[in-house]
N, C-alpha and C positions, 0 to 999 in steps of 0.2 A: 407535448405531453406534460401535467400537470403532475409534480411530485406530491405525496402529503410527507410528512415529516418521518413515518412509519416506512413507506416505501424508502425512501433516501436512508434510513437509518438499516435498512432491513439488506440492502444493497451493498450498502457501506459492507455490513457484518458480512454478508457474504465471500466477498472480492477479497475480507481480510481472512477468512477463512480458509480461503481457495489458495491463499499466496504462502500462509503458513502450512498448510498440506504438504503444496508441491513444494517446500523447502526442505521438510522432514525427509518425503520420499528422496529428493534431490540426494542429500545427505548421505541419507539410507544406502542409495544406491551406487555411491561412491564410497562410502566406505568395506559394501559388498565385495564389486566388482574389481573396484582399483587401490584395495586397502588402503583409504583415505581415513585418517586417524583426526579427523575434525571437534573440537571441543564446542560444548555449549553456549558459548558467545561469540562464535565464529556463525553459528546457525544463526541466533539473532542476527548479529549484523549483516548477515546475509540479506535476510528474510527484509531488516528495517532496510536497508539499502534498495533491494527491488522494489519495494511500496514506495518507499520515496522517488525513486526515480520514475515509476510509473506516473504517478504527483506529479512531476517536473513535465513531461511528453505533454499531457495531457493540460497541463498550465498554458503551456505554449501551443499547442495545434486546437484548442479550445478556444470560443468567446467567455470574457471571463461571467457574464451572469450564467452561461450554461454550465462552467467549471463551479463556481460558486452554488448551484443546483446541486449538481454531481456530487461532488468532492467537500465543501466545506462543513464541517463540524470541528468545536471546539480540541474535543481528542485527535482530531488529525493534521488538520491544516486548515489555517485562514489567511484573506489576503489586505497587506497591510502596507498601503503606500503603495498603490500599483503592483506589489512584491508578493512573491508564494511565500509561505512561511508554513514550514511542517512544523509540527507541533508533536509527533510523532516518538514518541520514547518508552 
């Protein structure tokens, strides 16, 4: 299946969408349920941590032109010297 730029971009937006979501609710619901007292750059790092690590899975159980399809853009990650490099901040 052939990407256009719009799709990949649109995909991208999504997946970062969905990941910042379920970190709010995540949050949310720990600090609800188990009076979790978590500051706002703990949710970031959270949030950056999962996208990244997703990156990483997916670097490695991926061929890299299909990862390079998927995953590469300027804002997230690119791969340089055989290497993932999140770009992610």
């Amino acid at each position: 299946m052939d990407y256009t730029a719009n799709d990949k971009n649109n995909n991208i937006a999504c997946y970062l969408l969905k990941t910042i979501l379920y970190g709010i609710w995540y949050f949310r619901n720990k600090a609800t349920f188990h009076n979790g007292t978590e500051t706002s750059p703990a949710i970031v790092r959270y949030i950056r941590n999962d996208i990244t690590m997703q990156l990483k899975v997916d670097y490695f159980r991926m061929p890299q032109d299909k990862f390079s399809a998927l995953w590469c853009h300027p804002r997230i990650c690119e791969i340089s010297n055989q290497q993932l490099v999140v770009t992610l901040t």
